[in-house]
C-alpha positions in Angstrom: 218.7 90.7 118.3 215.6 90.4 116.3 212.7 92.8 116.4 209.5 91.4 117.2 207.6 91.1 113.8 211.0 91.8 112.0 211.2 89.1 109.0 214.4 86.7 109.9 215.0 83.4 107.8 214.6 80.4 109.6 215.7 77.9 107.1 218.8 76.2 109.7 215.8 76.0 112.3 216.0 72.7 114.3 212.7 71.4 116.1 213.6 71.1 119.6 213.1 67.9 121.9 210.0 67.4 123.3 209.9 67.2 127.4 209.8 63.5 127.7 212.8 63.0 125.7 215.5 65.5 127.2 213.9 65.5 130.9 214.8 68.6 133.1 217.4 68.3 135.9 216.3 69.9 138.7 216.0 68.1 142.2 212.2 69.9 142.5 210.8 68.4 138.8 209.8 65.1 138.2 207.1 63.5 135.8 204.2 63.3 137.4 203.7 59.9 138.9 200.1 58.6 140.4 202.4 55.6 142.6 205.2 58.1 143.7 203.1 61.6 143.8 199.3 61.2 143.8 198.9 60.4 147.5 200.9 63.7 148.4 199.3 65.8 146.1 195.8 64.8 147.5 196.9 65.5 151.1 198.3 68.8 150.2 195.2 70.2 148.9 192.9 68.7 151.2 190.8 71.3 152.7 191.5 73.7 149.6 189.0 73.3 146.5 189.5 77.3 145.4 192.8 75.9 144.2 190.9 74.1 141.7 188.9 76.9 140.2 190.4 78.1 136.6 191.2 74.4 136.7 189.0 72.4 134.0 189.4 69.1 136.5 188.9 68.7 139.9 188.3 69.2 143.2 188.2 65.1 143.3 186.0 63.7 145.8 188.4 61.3 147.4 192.2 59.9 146.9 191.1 57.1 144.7 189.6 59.3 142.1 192.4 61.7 142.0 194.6 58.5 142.1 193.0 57.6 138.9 193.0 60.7 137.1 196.8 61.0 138.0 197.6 57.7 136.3 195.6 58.3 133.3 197.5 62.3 132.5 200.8 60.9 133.7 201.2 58.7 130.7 200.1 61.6 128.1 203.0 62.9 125.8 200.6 66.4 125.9 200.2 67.7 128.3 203.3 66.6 129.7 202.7 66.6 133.3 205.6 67.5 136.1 205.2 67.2 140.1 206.5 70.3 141.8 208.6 68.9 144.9 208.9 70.8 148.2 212.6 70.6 148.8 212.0 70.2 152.5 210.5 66.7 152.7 211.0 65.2 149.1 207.1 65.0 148.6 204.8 66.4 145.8 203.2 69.8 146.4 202.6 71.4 143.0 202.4 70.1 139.7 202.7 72.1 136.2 202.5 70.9 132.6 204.0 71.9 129.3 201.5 71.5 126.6 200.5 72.2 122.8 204.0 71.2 122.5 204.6 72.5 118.8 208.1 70.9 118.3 208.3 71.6 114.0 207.5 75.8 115.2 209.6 75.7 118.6 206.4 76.6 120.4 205.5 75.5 123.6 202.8 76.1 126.7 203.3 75.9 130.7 200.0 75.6 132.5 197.6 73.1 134.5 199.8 75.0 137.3 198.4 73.9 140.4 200.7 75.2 143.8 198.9 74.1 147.2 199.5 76.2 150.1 203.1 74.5 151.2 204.4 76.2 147.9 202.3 79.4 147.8 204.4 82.4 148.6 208.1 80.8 148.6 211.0 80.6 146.2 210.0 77.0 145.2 206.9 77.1 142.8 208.7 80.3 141.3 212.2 78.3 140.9 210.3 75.4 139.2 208.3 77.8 136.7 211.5 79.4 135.9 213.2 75.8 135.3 210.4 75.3 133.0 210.9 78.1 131.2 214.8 78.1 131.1 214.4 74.4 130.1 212.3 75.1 127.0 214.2 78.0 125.7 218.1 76.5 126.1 216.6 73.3 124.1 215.8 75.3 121.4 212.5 76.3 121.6 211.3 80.4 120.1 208.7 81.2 122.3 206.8 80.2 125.5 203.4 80.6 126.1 201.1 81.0 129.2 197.0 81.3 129.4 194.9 81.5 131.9 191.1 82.5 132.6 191.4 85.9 132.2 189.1 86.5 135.7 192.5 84.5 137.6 194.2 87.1 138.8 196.9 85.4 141.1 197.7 83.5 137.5 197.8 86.4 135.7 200.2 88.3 138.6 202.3 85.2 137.9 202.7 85.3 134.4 204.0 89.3 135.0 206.3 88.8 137.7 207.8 86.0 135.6 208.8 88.3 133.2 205.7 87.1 129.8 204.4 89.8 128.1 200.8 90.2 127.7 199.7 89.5 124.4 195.7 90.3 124.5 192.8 88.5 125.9 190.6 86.1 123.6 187.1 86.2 124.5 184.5 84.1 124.7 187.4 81.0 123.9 186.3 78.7 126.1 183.2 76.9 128.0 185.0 75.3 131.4 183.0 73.8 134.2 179.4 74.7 132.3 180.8 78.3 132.4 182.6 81.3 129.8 186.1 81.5 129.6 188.0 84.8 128.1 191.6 83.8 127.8 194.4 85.8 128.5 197.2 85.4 126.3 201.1 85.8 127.5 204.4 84.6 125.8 208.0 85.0 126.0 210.1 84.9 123.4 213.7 83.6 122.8 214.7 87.1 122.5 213.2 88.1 125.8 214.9 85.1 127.2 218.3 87.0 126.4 217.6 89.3 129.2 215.1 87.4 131.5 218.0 84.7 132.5 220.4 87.0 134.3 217.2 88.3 136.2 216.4 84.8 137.1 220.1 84.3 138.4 219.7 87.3 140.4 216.8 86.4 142.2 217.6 82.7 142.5 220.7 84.0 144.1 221.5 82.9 148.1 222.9 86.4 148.6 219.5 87.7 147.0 217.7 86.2 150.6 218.1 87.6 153.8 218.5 85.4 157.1 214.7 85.2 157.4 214.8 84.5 153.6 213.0 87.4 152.2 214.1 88.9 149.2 216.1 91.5 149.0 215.1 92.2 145.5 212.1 91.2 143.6 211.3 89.3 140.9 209.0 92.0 139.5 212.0 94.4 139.7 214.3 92.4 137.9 212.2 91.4 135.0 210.7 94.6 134.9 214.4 96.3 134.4 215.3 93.1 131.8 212.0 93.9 129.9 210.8 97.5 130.4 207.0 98.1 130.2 206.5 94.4 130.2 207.8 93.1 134.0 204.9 92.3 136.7 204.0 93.7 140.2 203.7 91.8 143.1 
């Protein structure tokens, strides 16, 4: 395995697809859709604006402007946007994007993550992210990236437990919503993903939930033993 910063030729390096063209398969992902998802998506966050805070979109003042702004990102190559599906009912509940898709350097981003409450705290939002990632790196691509406002905790808890390694926190990177934005940086790498997939498989496991599906191991154990000093909490 290659040590980070070690110099390794690339020269047989093959740009990987991008999102659109080799779609994931997984019955909780689809491209985001303003006909099929919008209207779901509204109702789910109804009621919950905090949701939209690190966002640099939204709360939307009524189902026709979210409507609209659905149907203009949902035809964007970048970001590539993805409706998170709760498993239970078929209907939209999250969505996620991969973005500053770099396909000649086999770099790619997961963000505008937005989980309403019917996802918050369950194995679904979790499964999808980990499709995501799992998607990216078995097409070929070196290294996965995840930012957020570095003041977003419950992102930044995320990014750990999924196993990224904090990178370092730009400051002063961004001016979202009329307001400063120091962005924390987090990334795994192909050669992380060597040891993060069998910790995925163990928690995705059945036999890793109890009856009252609580799990029996957590995710920030598992990628914290896969990638000592740089797993999560939580």
């Amino acid at each position: 395995m290659r040590v980070d910063g070690e110099k390794a030729s690339l020269a047989d390096f093959v740009p990987p697809p991008h999102p659109a063209a080799q779609p994931i398969c997984s019955d909780i992902l689809r491209p985001l859709s303003a006909d099929r998802h919008a209207a779901d998506l509204f109702d789910a966050q109804a009621g919950h604006d905090a949701l939209w805070t690190y966002m640099p979109y939204g709360p939307f003042p009524s189902r026709s402007d979210h409507q609209a702004w659905t149907a203009r990102i949902e035809a964007l190559a970048d970001p590539f946007f993805l409706a998170i599906l709760d498993p239970r009912t078929g209907r939209a509940a999250g969505q996620a994007s991969f973005l500053r898709i770099e396909q000649a350097y086999g770099v790619i981003e997961i963000g505008h993550i937005l989980l309403t409450p019917v996802l918050q705290r369950g194995r679904t939002a979790s499964a999808a992210l980990m499709a995501m990632i799992g998607w990216a790196m078995d097409h070929g691509y070196r290294r996965v990236e995840w930012k957020c406002n570095a003041l977003n905790e419950p992102s930044r808890r995320a990014a750990l437990r999924l196993g990224f390694t904090h990178e370092g926190t730009f400051r002063n990177h961004m001016i979202v919503k009329g307001e400063n934005r120091d962005t924390a940086w987090f990334s795994i790498t192909d050669g992380d993903w060597r040891v993060l997939a069998p910790a995925y498989a163990a928690w995705l496991d059945a036999e890793n939930f109890d009856e009252d599906n609580r799990q029996r191991q957590s995710l920030s154990e598992l990628t914290g033993r896969a990638l000592p000093g740089r797993g999560g909490a939580g």
